[in-house]
C-alpha positions as CSV (number, residue, x, y, z in Angstrom):
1,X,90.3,-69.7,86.8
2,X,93.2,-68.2,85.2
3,X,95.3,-67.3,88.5
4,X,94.2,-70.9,89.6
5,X,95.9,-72.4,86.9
6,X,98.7,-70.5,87.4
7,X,98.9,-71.8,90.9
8,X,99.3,-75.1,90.0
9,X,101.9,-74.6,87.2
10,X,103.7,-73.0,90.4
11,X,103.2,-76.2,92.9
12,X,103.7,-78.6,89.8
13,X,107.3,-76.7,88.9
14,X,108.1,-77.1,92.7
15,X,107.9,-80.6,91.6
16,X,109.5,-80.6,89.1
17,X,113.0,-78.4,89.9
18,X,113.1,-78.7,93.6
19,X,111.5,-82.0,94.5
20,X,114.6,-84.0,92.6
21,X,117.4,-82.6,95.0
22,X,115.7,-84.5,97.9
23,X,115.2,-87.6,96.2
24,X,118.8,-87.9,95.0
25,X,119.6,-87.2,98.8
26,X,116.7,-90.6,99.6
27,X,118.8,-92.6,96.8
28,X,121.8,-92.7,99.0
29,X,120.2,-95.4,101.3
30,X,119.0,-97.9,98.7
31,X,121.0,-100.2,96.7
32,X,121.4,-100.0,92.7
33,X,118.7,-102.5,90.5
34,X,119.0,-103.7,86.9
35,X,116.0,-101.4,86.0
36,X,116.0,-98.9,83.0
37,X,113.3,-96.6,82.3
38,X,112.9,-95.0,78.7
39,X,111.2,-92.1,78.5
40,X,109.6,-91.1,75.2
41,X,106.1,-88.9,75.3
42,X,105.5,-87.1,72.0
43,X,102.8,-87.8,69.5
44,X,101.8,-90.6,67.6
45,X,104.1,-89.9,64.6
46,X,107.3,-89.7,66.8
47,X,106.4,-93.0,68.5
48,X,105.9,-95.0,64.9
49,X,109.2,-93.6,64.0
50,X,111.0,-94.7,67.2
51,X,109.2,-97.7,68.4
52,X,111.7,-100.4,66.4
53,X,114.8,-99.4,69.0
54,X,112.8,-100.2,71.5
55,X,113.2,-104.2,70.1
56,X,116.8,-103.6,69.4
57,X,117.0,-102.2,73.4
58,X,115.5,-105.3,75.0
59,X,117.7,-107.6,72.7
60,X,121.1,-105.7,73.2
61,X,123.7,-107.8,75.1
62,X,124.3,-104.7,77.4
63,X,120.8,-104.5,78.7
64,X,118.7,-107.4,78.3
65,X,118.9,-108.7,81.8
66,X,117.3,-105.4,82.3
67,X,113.9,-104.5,84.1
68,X,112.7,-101.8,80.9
69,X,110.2,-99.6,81.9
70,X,108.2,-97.4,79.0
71,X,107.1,-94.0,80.1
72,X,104.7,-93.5,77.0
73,X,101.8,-90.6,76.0
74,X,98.3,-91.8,75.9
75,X,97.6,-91.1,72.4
76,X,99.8,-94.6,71.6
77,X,98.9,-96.6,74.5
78,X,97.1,-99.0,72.3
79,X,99.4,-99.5,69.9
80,X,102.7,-100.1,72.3
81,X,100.5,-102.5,74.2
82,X,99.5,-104.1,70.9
83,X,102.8,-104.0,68.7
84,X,105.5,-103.8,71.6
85,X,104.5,-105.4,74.8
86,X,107.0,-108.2,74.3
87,X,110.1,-105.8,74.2
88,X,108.9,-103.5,77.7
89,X,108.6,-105.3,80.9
90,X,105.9,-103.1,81.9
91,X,104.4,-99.4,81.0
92,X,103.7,-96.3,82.3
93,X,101.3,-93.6,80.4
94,X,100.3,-90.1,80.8
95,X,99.4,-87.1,79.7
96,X,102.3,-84.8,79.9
97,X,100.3,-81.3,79.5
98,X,97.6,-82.3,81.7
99,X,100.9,-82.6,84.5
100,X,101.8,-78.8,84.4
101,X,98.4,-78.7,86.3
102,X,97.5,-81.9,88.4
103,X,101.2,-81.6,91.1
104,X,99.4,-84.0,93.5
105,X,99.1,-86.2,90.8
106,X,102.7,-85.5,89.5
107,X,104.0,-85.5,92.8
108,X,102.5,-89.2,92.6
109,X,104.2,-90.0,90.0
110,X,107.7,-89.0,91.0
111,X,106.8,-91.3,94.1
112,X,106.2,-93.9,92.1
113,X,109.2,-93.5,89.8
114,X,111.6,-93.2,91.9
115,X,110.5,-96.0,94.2
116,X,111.0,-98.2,91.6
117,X,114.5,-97.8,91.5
118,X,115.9,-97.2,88.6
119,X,119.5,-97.5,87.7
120,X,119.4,-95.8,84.4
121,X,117.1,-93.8,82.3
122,X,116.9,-92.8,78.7
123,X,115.1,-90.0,77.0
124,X,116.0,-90.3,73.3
125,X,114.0,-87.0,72.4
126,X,116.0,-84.4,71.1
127,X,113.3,-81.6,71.8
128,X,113.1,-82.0,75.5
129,X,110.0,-80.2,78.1
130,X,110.1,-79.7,81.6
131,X,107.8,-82.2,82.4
132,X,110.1,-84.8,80.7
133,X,113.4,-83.6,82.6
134,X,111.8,-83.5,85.8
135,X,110.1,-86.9,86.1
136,X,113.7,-88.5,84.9
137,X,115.1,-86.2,87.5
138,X,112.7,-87.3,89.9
139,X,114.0,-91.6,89.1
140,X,117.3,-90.2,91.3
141,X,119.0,-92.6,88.9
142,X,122.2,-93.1,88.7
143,X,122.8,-92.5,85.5
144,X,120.1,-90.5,83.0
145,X,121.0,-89.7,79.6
146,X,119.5,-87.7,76.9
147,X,120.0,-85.1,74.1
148,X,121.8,-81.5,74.6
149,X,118.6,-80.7,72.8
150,X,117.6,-77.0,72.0
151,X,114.5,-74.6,73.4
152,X,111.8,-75.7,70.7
153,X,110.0,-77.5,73.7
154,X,111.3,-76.0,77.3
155,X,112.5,-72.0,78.3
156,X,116.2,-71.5,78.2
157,X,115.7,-70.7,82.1
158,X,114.4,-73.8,83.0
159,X,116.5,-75.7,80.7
160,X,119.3,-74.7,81.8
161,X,118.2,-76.5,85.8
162,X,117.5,-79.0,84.1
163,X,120.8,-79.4,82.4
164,X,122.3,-80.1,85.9
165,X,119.8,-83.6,85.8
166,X,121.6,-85.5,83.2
167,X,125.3,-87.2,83.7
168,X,125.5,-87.7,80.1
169,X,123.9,-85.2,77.2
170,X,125.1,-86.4,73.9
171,X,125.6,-83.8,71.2
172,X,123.6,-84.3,67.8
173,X,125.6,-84.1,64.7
174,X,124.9,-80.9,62.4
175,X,124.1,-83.9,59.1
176,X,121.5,-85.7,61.2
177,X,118.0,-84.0,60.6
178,X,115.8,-86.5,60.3
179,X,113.5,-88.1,63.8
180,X,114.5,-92.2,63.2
181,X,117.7,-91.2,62.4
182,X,118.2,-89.5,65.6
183,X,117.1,-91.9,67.4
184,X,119.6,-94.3,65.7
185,X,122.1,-92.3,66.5
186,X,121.0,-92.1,70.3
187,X,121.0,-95.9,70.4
188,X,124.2,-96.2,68.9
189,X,125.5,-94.1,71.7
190,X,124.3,-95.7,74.6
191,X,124.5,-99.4,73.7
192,X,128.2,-99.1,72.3
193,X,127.1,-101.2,69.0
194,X,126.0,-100.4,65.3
195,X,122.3,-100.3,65.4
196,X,120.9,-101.2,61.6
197,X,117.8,-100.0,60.8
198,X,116.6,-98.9,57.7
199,X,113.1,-98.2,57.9
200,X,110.4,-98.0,60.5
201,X,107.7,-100.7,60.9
202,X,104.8,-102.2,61.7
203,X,104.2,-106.0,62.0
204,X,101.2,-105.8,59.9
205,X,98.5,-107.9,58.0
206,X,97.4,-106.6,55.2
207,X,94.1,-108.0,53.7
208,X,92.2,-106.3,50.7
209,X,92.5,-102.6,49.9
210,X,89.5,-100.7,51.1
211,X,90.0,-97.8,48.9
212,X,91.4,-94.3,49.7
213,X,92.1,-92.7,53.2
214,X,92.0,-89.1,53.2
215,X,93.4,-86.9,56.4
216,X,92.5,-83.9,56.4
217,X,93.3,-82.5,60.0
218,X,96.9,-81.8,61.8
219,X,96.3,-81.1,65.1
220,X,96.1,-76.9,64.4
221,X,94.6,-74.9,61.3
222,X,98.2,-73.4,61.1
223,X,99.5,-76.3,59.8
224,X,96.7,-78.0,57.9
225,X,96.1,-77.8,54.0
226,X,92.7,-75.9,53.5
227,X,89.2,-77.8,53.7
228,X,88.3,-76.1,50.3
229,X,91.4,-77.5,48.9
230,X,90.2,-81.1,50.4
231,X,87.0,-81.0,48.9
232,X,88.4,-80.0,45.5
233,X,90.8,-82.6,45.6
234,X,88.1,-85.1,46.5
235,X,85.8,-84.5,43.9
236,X,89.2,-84.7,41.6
237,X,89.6,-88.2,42.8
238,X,85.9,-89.4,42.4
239,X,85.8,-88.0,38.6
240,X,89.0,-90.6,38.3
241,X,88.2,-93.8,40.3
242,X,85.8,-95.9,41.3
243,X,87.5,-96.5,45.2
244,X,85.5,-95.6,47.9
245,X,87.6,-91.9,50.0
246,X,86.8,-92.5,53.7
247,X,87.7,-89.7,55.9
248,X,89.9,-90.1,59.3
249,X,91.1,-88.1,62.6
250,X,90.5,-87.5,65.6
251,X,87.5,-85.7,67.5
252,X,89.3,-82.2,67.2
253,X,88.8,-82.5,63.5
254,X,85.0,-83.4,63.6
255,X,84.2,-80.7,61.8
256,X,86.1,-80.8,59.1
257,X,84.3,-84.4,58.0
258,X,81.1,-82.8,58.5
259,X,82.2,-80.0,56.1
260,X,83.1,-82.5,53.4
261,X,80.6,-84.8,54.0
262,X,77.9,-81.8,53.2
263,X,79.9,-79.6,50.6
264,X,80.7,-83.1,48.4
265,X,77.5,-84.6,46.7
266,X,76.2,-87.5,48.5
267,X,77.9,-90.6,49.1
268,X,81.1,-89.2,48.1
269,X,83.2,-90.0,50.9
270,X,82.5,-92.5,54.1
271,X,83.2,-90.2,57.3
272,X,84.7,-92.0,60.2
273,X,86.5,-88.6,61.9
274,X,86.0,-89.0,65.5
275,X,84.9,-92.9,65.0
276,X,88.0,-95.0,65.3
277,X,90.7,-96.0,68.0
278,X,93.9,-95.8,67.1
279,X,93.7,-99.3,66.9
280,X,91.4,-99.1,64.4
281,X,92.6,-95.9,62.4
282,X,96.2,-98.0,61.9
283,X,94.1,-101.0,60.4
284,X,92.2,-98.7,58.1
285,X,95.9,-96.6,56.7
286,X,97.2,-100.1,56.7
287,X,94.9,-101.8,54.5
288,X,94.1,-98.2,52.3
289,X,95.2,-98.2,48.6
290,X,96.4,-94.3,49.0
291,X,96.9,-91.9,51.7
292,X,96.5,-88.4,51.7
293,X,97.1,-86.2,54.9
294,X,99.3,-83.2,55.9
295,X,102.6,-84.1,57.6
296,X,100.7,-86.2,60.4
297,X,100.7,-89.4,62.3
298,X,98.8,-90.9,59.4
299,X,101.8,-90.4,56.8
300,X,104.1,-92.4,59.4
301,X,101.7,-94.8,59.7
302,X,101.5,-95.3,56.0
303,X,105.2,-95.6,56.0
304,X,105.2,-98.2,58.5
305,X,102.9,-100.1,57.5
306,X,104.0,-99.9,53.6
307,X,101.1,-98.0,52.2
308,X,101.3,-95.6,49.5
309,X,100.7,-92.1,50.6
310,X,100.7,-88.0,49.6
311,X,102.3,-85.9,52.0
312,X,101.1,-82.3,52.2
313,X,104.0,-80.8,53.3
314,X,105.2,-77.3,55.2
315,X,108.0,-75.8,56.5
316,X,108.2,-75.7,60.3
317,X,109.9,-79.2,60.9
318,X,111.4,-79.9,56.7
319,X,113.6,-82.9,56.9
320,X,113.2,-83.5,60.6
321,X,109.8,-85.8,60.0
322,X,109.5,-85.3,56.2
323,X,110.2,-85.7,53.4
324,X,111.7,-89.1,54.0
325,X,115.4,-90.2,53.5
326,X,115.8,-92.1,49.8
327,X,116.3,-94.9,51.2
328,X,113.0,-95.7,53.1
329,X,110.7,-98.1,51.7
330,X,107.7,-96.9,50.3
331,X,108.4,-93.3,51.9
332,X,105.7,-90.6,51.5
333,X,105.5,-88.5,48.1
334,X,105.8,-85.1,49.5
335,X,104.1,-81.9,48.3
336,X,105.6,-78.6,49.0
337,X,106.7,-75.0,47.8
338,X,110.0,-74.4,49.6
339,X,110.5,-71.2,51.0
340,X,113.3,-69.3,52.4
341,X,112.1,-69.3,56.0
342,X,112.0,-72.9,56.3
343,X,113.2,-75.0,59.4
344,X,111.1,-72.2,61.8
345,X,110.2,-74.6,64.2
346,X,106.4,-73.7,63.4
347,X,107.8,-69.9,65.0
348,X,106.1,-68.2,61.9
349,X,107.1,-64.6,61.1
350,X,103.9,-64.7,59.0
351,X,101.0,-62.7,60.1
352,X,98.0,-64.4,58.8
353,X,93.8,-64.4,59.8
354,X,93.0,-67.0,62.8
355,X,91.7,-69.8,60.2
356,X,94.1,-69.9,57.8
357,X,97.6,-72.0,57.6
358,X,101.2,-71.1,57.3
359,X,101.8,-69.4,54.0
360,X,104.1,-72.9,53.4
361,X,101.2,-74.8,53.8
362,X,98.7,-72.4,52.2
363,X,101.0,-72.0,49.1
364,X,100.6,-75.7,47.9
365,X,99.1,-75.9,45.2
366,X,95.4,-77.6,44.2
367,X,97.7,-78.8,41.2
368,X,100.1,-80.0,42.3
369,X,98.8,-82.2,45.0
370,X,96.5,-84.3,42.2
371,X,99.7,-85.0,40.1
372,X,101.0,-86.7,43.1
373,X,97.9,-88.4,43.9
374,X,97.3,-89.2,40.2
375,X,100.8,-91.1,39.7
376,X,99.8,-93.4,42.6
377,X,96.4,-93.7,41.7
């Protein structure tokens, strides 16, 4: 199975590095389209804090005659088609790690991209992959633009073929750390215009507050406050108010709901982990008194939708998705214990047992989490 895998990586790099030469040869004998692709397949969180330049994109002077194409992820393929299918004329989504080992179905997919003749493309994501240079390398466009970037998300070796893709890489400035703000400042670039936005957003109804949304998952144990903590916290909460705690996430974290739900006396908490679409999990944060969750897609949900929330915060990204600038509306209250190795990238020179997080998230105080909680209580 292994050298299988393997295998595939191979014929789906092949795709990816080689395959673009030829097509830029193809472009040659077809003629240029006011079509722009945007390429933007991260997580949840970085879509919420990108998705309102996608509204100031359509309605620029310089490209709303434009054909815009979205190249999304999955995970957010309800919400864009809910919140922003009047500013993309149409949408593409995938999986981008289930790529590295489907090439036939890649190879598809560069068909099908460059067929639709593109005349630009835009990847505003600083941390760039493979899979994300090679399918804009694979449009043959005339022009694609994205970030210098670093090697967070893609091997020096391969980034540096797929340096050779781009005709324009803009430079981020050393002061700008924080995801929206880097994406303002890749807007600003490439339309030629100030681009105000102060906050991120979600056109949202609010109806009555059904109590207190707790989040206790982050996609990896590393970087997830402890269960134990959770449940303390919990019970905490329950001694304090009379607001019903419903538990969210998604079907990775299942078993952390059914540890709370048996460790916590009954009826404590209402456990919908593994329960709702994303749909569904947005109307819940939205409509939540408080929200408590480690630095997640929740918290930027909260944001956007202009719910109160507790941010359990650590180290690997500080500043780059949390805490929140000042001047953000209802930003997250952040909880964290700085520590000299900050800003790792999640590259933790730690050694610690297979269950247990980051010392920066495993230092955070029982504490000092409930003051936060308490003040917005």
């Amino acid at each position: 199975m292994q050298n299988k895998s393997r295998n595939l990586f191979r014929l789906s790099r092949f795709v990816l590095l080689k395959l673009p030469v030829l097509f830029k040869v193809f472009s040659k004998f077809r003629f240029n389209q006011k079509r722009l692709l945007l390429i933007k397949t991260d997580a949840i969180g970085d879509y919420i804090l990108f998705r309102n330049y996608l509204e100031v994109l359509k309605k620029t002077e310089k490209y709303k005659d434009y054909h815009i194409t979205l190249l999304g992820n999955k995970l957010w393929e309800e919400l864009a088609l809910k919140y922003d299918h009047e500013f993309a004329n149409d949408f593409i989504f995938i999986d981008p790690e289930t790529l590295y080992y489907a090439p036939l179905k890649l190879l598809k997919l560069g068909w099908r991209l460059f067929k639709n003749n593109y005349e630009i493309v835009l990847q505003p994501s600083y941390t760039r992959l493979l899979i994300t240079d090679g399918l804009a390398a694979l449009t043959a466009a005339k022009n694609i633009i994205g970030f210098e970037g670093d090697n967070e998300g893609i091997l020096p070796w391969y980034k540096t073929r797929t340096d050779n893709f781009y005709t324009q890489k803009l430079i981020l400035p050393i002061n700008i750390l924080f995801e929206f703000e880097r994406s303002g400042f890749f807007f600003q670039e490439i339309l030629d215009c100030k681009v105000s936005l102060f906050s991120s957003s979600l056109s949202f109804n609010k109806t009555e507050e059904i109590g207190i949304v707790v989040f206790p998952g982050a996609g990896s144990l590393k970087r997830a406050w402890e269960a134990e903590k959770f449940r303390a916290l919990i019970t905490l909460i329950k001694q304090h108010t009379l607001q019903p705690v419903y538990l969210v996430g998604n079907d990775g974290e299942i078993h952390l709901g059914q540890y709370l739900t048996e460790s916590l006396p009954a009826n404590s908490v209402i456990n919908l982990i593994g329960k709702t679409s994303v749909i569904q999990l947005t109307a819940i944060i939205g409509n939540a008194a408080l929200v408590i969750a480690n630095e997640t897609s929740a918290i930027h949900i909260a944001a956007a939708t202009q719910t109160k929330s507790v941010c359990i915060l650590g180290g690997g990204h500080f500043g780059r998705f949390a805490p929140y600038p000042v001047y953000f509306a209802n930003k997250p209250l952040c909880v964290y214990e700085k520590m000299d190795c900050y800003y790792c990238n999640w590259n933790c020179k730690f050694l610690t047992r297979e269950n247990e997080p980051h010392p920066c998230i495993g230092c955070v105080g029982l504490e000092a989490v409930w003051q936060s909680v308490r003040q917005l209580l």
